[in-house]
VMD Tcl script that draws the C-alpha trace (Angstrom):
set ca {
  {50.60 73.00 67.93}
  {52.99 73.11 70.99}
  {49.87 72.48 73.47}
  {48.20 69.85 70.87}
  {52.05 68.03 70.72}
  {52.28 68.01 74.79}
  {49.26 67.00 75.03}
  {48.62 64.25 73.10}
  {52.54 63.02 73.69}
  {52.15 63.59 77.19}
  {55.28 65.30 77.71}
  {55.98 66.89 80.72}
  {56.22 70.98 80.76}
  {59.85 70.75 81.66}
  {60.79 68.98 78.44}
  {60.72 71.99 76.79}
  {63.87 73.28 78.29}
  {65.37 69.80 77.72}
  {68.85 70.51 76.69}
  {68.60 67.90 74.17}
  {65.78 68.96 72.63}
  {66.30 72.80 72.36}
  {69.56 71.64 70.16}
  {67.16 69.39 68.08}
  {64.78 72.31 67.53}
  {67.99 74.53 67.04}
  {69.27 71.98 64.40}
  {66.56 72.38 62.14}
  {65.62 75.69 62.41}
  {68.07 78.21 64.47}
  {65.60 81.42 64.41}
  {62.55 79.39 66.27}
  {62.19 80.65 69.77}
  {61.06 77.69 72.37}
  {57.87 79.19 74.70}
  {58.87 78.83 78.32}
  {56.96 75.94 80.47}
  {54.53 77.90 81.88}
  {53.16 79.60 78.18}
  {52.97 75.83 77.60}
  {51.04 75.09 80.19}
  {48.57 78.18 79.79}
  {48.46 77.24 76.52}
  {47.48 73.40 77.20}
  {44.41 75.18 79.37}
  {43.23 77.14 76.69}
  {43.62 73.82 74.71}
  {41.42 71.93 76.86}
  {38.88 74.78 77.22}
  {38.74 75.32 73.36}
  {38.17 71.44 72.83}
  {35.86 71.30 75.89}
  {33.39 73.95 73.97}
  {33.19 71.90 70.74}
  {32.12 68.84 72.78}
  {29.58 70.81 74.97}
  {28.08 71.94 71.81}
  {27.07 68.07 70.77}
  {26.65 66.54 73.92}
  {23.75 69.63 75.16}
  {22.20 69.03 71.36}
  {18.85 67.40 72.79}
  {18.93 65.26 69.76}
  {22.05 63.22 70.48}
  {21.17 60.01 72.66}
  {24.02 59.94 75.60}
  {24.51 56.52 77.01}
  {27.12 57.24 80.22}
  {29.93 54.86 82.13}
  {31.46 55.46 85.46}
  {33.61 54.00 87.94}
  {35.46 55.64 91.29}
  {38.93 54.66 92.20}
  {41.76 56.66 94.78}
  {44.56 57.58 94.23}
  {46.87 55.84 96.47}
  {49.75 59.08 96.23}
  {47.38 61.89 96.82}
  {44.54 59.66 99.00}
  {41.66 61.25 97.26}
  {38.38 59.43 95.93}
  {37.87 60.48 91.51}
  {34.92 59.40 89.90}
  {35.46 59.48 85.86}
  {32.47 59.61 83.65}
  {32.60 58.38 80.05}
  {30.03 59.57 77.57}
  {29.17 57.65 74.54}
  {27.25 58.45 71.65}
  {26.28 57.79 67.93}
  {26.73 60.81 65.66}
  {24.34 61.31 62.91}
  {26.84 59.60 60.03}
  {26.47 56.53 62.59}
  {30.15 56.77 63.64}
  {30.43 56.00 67.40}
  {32.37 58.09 69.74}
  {33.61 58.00 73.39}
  {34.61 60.87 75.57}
  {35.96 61.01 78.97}
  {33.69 63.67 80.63}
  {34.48 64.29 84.03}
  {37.32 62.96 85.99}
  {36.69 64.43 89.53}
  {37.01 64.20 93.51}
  {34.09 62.46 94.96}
  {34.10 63.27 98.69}
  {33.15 59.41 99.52}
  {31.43 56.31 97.75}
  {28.17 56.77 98.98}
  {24.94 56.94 97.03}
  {24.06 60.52 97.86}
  {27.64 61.89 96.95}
  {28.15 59.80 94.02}
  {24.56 60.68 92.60}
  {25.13 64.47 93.66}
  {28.18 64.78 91.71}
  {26.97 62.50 88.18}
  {24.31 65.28 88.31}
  {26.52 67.97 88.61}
  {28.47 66.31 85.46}
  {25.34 66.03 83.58}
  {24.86 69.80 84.54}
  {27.91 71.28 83.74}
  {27.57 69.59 79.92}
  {24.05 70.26 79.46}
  {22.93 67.15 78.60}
  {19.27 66.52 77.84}
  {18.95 63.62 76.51}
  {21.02 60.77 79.12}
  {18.83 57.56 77.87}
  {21.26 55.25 79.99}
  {23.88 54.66 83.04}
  {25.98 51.44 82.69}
  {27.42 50.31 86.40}
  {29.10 47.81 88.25}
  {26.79 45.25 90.69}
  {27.77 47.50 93.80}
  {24.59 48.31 96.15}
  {25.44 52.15 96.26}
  {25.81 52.07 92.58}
  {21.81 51.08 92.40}
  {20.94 53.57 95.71}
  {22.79 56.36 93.60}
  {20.99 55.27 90.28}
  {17.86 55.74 92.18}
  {18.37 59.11 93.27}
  {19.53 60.01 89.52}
  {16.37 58.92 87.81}
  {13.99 61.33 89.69}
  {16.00 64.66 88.57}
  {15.80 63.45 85.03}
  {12.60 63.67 83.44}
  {10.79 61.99 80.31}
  {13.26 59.25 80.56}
  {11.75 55.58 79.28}
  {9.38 54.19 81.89}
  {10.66 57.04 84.53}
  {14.18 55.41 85.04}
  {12.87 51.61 85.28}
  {15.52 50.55 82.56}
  {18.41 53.59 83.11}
  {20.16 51.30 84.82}
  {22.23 48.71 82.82}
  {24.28 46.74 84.96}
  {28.02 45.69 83.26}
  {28.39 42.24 82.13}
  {31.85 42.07 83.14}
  {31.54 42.39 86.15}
  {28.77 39.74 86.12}
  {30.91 37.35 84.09}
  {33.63 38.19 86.66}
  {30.74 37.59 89.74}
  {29.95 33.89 88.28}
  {33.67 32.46 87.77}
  {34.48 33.15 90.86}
  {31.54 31.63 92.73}
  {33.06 28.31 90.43}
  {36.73 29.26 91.59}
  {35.88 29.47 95.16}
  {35.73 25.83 95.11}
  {39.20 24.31 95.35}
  {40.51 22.00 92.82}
  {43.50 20.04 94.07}
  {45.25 19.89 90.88}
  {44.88 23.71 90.56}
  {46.09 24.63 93.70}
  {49.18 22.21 93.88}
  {50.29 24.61 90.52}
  {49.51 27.83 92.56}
  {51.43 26.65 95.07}
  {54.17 25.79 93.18}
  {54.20 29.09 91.06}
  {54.09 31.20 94.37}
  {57.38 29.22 95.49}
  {58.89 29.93 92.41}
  {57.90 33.35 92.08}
  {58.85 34.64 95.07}
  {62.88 35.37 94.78}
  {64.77 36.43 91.91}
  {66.85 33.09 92.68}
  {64.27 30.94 91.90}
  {63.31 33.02 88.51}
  {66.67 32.44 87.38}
  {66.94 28.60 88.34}
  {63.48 27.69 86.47}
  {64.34 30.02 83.44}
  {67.46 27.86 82.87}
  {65.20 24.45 84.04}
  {63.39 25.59 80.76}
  {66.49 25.67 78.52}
  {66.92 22.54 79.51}
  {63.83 21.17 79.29}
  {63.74 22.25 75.44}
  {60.71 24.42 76.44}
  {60.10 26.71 73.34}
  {57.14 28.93 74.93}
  {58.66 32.79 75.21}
  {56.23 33.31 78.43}
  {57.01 32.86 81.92}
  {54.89 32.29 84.83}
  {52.60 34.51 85.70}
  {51.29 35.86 88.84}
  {47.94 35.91 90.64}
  {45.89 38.98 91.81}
  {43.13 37.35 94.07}
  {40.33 40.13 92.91}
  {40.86 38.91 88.92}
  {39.83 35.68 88.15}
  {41.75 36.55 84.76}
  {44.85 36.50 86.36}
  {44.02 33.06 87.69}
  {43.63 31.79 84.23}
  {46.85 33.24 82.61}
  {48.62 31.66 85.97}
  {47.16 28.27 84.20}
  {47.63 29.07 81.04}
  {51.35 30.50 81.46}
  {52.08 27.25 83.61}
  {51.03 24.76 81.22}
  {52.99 26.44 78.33}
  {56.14 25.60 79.94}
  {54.76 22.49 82.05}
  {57.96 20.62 81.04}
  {60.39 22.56 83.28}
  {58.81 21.89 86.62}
  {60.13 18.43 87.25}
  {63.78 20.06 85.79}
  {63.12 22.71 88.07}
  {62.79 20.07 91.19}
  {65.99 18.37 90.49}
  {67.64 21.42 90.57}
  {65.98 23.60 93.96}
  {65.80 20.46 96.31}
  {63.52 22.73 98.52}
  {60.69 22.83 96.10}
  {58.93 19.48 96.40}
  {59.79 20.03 100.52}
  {57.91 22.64 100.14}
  {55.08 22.39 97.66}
  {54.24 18.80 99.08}
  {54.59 17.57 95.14}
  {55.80 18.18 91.83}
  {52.73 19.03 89.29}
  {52.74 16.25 87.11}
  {51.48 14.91 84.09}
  {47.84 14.29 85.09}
  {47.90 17.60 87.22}
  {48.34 19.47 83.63}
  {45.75 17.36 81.93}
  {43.28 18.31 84.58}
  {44.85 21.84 83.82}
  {43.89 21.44 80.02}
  {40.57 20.59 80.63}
  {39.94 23.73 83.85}
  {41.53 25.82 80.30}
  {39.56 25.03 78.08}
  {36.41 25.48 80.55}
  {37.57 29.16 81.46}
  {38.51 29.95 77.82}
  {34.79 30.77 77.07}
  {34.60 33.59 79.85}
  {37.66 35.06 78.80}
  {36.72 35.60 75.23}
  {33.24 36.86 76.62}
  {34.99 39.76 79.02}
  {37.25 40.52 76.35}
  {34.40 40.91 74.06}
  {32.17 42.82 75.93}
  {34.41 45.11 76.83}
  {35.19 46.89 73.44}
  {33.66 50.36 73.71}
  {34.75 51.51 69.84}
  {31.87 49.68 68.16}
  {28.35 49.07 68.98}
  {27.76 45.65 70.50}
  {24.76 45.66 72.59}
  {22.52 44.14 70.17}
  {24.79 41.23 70.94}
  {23.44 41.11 74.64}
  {21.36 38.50 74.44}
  {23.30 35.69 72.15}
  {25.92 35.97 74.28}
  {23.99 35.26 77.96}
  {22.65 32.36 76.41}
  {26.00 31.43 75.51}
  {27.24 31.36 78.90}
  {24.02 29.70 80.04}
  {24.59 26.79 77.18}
  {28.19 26.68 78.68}
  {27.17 25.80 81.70}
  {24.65 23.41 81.24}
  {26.97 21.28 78.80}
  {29.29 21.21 81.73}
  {27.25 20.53 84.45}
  {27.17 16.63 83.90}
  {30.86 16.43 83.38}
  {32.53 15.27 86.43}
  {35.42 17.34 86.45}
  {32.75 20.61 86.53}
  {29.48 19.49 87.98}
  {30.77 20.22 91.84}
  {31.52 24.22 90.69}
  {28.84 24.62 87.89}
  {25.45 25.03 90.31}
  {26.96 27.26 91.75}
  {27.65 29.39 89.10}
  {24.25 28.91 87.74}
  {22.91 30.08 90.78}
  {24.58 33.15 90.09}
  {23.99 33.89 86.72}
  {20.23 32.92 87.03}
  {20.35 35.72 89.83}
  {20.99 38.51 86.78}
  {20.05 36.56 83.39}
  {17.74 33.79 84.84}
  {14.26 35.76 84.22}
  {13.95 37.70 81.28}
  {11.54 40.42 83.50}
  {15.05 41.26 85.35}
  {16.47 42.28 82.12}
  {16.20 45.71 80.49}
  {13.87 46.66 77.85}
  {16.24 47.90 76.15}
  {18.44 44.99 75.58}
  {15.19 43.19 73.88}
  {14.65 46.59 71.16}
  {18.39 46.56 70.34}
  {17.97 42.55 69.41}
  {14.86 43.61 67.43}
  {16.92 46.30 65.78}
  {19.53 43.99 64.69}
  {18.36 43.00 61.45}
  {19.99 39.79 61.55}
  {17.77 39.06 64.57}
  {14.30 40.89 64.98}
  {11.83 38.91 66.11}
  {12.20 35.52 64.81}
  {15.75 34.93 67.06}
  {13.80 36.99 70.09}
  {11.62 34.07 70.14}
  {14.52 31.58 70.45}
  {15.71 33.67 72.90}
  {12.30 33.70 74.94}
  {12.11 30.09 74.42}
  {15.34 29.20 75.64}
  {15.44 31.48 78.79}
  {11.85 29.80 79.43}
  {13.33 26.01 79.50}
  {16.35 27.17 81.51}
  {13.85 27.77 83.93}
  {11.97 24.65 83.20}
  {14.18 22.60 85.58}
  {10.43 20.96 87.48}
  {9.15 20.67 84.04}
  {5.95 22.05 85.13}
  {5.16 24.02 81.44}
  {4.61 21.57 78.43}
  {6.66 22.54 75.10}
  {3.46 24.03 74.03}
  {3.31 25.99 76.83}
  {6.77 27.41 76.41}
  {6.11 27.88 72.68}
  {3.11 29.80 73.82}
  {4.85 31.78 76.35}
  {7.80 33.00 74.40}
  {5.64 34.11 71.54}
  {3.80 36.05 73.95}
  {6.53 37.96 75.34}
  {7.88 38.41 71.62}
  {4.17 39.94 71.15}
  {4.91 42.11 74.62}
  {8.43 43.84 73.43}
  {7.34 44.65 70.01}
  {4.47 46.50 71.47}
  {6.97 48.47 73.96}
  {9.49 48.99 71.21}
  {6.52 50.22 69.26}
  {5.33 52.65 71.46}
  {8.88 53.78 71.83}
  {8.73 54.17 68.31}
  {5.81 56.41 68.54}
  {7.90 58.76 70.96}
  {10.25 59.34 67.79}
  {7.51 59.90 65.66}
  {5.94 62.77 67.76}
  {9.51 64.52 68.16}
  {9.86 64.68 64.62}
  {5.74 66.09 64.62}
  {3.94 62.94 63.46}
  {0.74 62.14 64.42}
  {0.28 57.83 64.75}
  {-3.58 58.14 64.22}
  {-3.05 58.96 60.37}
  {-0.45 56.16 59.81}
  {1.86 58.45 57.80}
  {5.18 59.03 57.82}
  {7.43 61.96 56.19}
  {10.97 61.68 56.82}
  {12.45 64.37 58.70}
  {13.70 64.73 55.53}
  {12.01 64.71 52.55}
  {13.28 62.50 49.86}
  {13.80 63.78 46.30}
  {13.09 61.04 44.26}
  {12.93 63.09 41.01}
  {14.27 66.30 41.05}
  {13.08 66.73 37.02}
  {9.46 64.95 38.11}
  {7.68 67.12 40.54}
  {4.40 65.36 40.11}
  {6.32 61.68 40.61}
  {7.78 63.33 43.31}
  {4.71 64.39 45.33}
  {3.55 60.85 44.70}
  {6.25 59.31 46.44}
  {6.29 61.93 49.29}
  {2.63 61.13 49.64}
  {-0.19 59.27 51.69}
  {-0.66 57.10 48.70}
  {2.35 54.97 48.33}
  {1.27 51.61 49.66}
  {3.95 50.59 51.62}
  {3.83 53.91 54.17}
  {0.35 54.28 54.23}
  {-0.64 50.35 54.72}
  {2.20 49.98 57.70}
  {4.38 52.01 60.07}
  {8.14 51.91 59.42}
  {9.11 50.01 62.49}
  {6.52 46.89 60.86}
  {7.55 47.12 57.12}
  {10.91 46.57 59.29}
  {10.01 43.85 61.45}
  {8.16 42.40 58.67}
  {11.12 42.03 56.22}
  {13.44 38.63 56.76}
  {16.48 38.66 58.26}
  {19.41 39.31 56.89}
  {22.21 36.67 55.94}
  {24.95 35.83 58.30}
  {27.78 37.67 56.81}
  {30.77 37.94 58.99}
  {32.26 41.05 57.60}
  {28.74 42.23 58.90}
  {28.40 46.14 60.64}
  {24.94 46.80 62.14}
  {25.84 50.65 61.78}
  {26.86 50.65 58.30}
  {23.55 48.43 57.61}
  {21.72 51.41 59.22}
  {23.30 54.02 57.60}
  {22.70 52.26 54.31}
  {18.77 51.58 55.32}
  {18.34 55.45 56.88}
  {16.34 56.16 53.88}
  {14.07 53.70 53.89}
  {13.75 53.75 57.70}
  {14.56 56.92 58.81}
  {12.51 57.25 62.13}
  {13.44 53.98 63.09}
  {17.28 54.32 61.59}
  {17.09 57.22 64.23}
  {16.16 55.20 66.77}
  {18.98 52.36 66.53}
  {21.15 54.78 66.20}
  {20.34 55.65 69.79}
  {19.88 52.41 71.11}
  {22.65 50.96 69.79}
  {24.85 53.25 71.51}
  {24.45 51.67 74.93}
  {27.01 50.02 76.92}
  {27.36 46.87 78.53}
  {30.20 47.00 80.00}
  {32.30 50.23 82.47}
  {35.54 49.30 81.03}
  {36.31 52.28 79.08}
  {35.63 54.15 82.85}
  {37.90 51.93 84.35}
  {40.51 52.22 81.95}
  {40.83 56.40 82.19}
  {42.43 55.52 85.74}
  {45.74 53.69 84.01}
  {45.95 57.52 82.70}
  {44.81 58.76 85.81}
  {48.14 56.54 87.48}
  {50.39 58.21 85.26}
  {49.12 61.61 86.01}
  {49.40 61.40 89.49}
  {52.47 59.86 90.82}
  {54.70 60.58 93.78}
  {55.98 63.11 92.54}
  {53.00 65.27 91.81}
  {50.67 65.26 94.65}
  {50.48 68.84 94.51}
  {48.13 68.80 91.91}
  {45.15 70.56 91.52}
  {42.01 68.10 91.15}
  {41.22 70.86 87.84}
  {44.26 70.45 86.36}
  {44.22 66.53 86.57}
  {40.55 66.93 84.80}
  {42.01 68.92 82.36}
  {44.94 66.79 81.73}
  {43.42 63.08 81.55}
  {40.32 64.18 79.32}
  {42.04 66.39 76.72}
  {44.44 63.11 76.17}
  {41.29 61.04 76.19}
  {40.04 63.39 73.11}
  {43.06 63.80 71.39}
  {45.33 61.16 71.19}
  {45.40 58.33 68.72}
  {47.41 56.04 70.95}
  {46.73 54.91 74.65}
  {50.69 54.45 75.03}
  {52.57 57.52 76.46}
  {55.53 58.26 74.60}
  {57.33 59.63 78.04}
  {57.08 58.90 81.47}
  {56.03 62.04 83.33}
  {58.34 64.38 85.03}
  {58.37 66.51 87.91}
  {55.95 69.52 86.98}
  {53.61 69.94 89.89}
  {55.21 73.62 90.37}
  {53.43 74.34 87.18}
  {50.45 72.00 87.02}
  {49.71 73.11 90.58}
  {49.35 76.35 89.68}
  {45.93 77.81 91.13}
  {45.38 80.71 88.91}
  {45.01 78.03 86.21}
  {42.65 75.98 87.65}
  {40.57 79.06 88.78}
  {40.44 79.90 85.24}
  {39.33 76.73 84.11}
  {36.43 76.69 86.45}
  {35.53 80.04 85.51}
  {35.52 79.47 82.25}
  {32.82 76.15 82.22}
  {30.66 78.01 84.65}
  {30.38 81.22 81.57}
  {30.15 78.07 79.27}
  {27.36 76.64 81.25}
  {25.85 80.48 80.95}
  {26.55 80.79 77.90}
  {24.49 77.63 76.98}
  {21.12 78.18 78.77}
  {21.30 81.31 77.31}
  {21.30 80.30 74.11}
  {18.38 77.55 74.96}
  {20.54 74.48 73.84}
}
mol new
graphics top color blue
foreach p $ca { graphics top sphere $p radius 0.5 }
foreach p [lrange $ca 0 end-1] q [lrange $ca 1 end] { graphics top cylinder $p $q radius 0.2 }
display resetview
């Protein structure tokens, strides 16, 4: 319990012989004797090495479908490069999981190291079955991807669709090819924010301007980080909220409109409004796509041609049309051509059953008049088009169907089906029973299960909707293909939850902790990541690299994942 509690609280080893806290524990219970720091911290190992066994034991099962995220970052106290890997999966009671893998020094960001060291990852946890790598749009990212895909055979098409590239960053990639333009009314309010931003004088002076001004908004102006185009919108969206101080602010700083060149105005904040309301879609798009606790790559494709309907409604409109070609441009150069675009994304539209294949071909159809700018194809020759590609994916996802069916020893050429389970229909009936089990029940024999599938209508918008629960529900009637959503559905679209393990990975290492062992800060940051309920820390960290540091503790951990990794080809898993 004591490693579990310091742990998950992330409480520094030395808070044990907290003089407060001994009394507390002394309060309610006078005969408990406190462990000393270092039995806590041997006891945290064994912690980690006891969870890190349960999770080898699923993620080397060749059955489970492991979709992987990862991102590099350094560690501006101790100067060293970490690359954290984030392993997602769907469990066999569809109930998606995410685990922080491998949090480790990468000697630089180079494709050969990078690719070296995700293979040594994928080693060290046995994995057999990685179906996908979701990445940012950096070149060594795709060099490294490359290398991957030859050491990892019978993977879909050899590795053509491994690589899934994050739509964040993509979404990130087009605003700011539209923000590099400057607007005049936008950058007379970044100006002015700067000003005001930069002294604690100044703070004070426009917080009072807004008392009196009457401004009721609680939020103050934000600031701008030149790499986030996010940051640029809260700076608007901050600013506009308490738009009513800035001409109180001017009569009381008479350095500000000296400075500035002018006070934003009225129409500045209408042309504010409108740059808003334009960015607002992007934002809710990000912040969509970058939820890693429930499946949402089925969603892939509705919400490209989203964005792509966003911009064409805006490229007429005055105020837009001199930054939306631009952006086009760039989101044509990743979503323009539906051949660029993984196969993948297509099944898991397919397997949506509010989708299948009667949305694919709107989807086909509208990616095919996007492109349709010369209108060189007819509508009949679009219509003819996108049913033909529908045609072409079904086939694929087929044939990956067929790949399920042979693992679970089917043969195709018969056209039937058993469940990997068989289905007791009638436990009193045996001969109604063998009936159902049977070649002769029309609706197996007539028609695979991925076509009775395909074949029924979509299902009813419903907004309280969940594709796994619908799956989970349907398993019995589909259970080859249930089997294979299940590991579809688990991809990613996004490397946030990669890039989010290195706010924990900040807190880890500070200033005061350089000293630690690369082992121990593995050890650390994923036992929180499978533990905890909460991303907040309860306590900021204290000064406990004499004990974290310690080398006979890392030397055990090692030791103990290379007998693991023994332990587990022994075994054959």
């Amino acid at each position: 319990m004591g490693a579990r509690l310091f742990t998950i609280g992330e409480l520094p080893f030395k808070f044990i012989e907290n003089e407060a806290f001994i009394e507390f524990v002394n309060a309610l219970n006078g005969r408990v004797k406190l462990p000393s720091r270092h039995k806590i911290s041997r006891d945290v190992v064994s912690f980690y090495l006891m969870e890190r066994q349960k999770l080898y034991k699923h993620l080397s099962n060749p059955k489970t479908a492991i979709h992987l995220t990862t991102d590099t970052w350094t560690s501006s106290c101790q100067k060293i490069n970490y690359m954290v890997v984030t392993a997602h999966f769907i469990t066999e009671d569809f109930v998606m999981h995410k685990r922080v893998v491998n949090f480790r020094e990468v000697d630089t960001h180079k494709a050969e190291d990078m690719a070296r060291e995700l293979l040594i990852c994928i080693n060290e946890w046995g994995m057999k079955n990685v179906m996908t790598m979701t990445v940012d749009n950096a070149k060594t990212n795709d060099a490294a991807i490359n290398i991957i895909v030859k050491e990892l055979p019978g993977i879909y098409e050899n590795g053509k669709h491994f690589h899934i590239r994050c739509m964040a960053h993509i979404i990130n990639l087009v605003v700011k090819m539209g923000l590099k333009h400057e607007v005049y009314h936008v950058k007379n309010l970044q100006d002015a924010v700067k000003y005001i931003r930069a002294s604690p004088q100044r703070i004070k002076t426009f917080k009072q301007a807004m008392k009196d001004a009457a401004v009721e908004s609680q939020r103050f102006l934000c600031g701008e980080t030149p790499t986030r185009w996010n940051s640029t919108f809260e700076l608007l969206r901050s600013a506009y909220d308490v738009k009513d101080a800035f001409l109180e602010y001017s009569h009381q700083d008479p350095m500000f409109q000296k400075t500035v060149g002018r006070v934003p105005s009225h129409s500045d904040f209408e042309m504010i409004k409108k740059m808003m309301e334009f960015l607002e879609k992007f934002k809710k798009k990000t912040e969509k796509v970058s939820c890693s606790t429930k499946p949402i790559f089925h969603t892939y494709t509705r919400e490209i041609l989203d964005i792509e309907q966003h911009l064409r409604k805006h490229e007429t409109n005055p105020d837009f049309m001199f930054m939306v070609p631009d952006m086009k441009h760039k989101y044509d150069k990743y979503w323009g051509d539906y051949d660029t675009i993984s196969d993948y994304v297509f099944f898991a539209t397919l397997l949506d059953p509010q989708c299948k294949s009667k949305f694919m071909k709107v989807v086909f159809t509208q990616m095919l008049k996007a492109k349709n700018k010369d209108k060189k194809m007819s509508a009949d020759e679009i219509e003819s088009k996108a049913r033909a590609k529908v045609i072409d994916i079904e086939c694929k996802l087929d044939k990956f169907f067929k790949t399920y069916l042979e693992r679970s020893n089917m043969t195709s050429s018969s056209q039937q089906e058993t469940p990997e389970e068989v289905v007791n229909f009638d436990d009193e009936n045996e001969f109604f029973g063998s009936y159902m089990t049977s070649g002769s029940f029309p609706s197996t024999s007539s028609e695979s299960q991925l076509q009775r599938y395909l074949n029924e209508d979509p299902i009813g918008f419903d907004k309280g909707y969940d594709i796994l629960t619908w799956w989970k529900n349907n398993a019995v009637r589909f259970p080859i293909v249930a089997r294979m959503a299940r590991d579809i559905l688990g991809m990613q679209i996004s490397t946030v939850a990669s890039e989010s393990t290195f706010s924990n990975g900040r807190r880890v290492i500070t200033d005061y902790r350089t000293n630690l062992s690369v082992v121990i800060v593995e050890a650390l940051i994923c036992t929180q990541d499978w533990l905890r309920k909460s991303s907040l820390p309860i306590y900021d960290y204290d000064e406990v690299h004499d004990v974290l540091a310690d080398d006979d503790l890392a030397i055990d951990i090692v030791d103990a994942i290379h007998n693991l990794k023994l332990t587990g080809k022994r075994s054959g898993n």
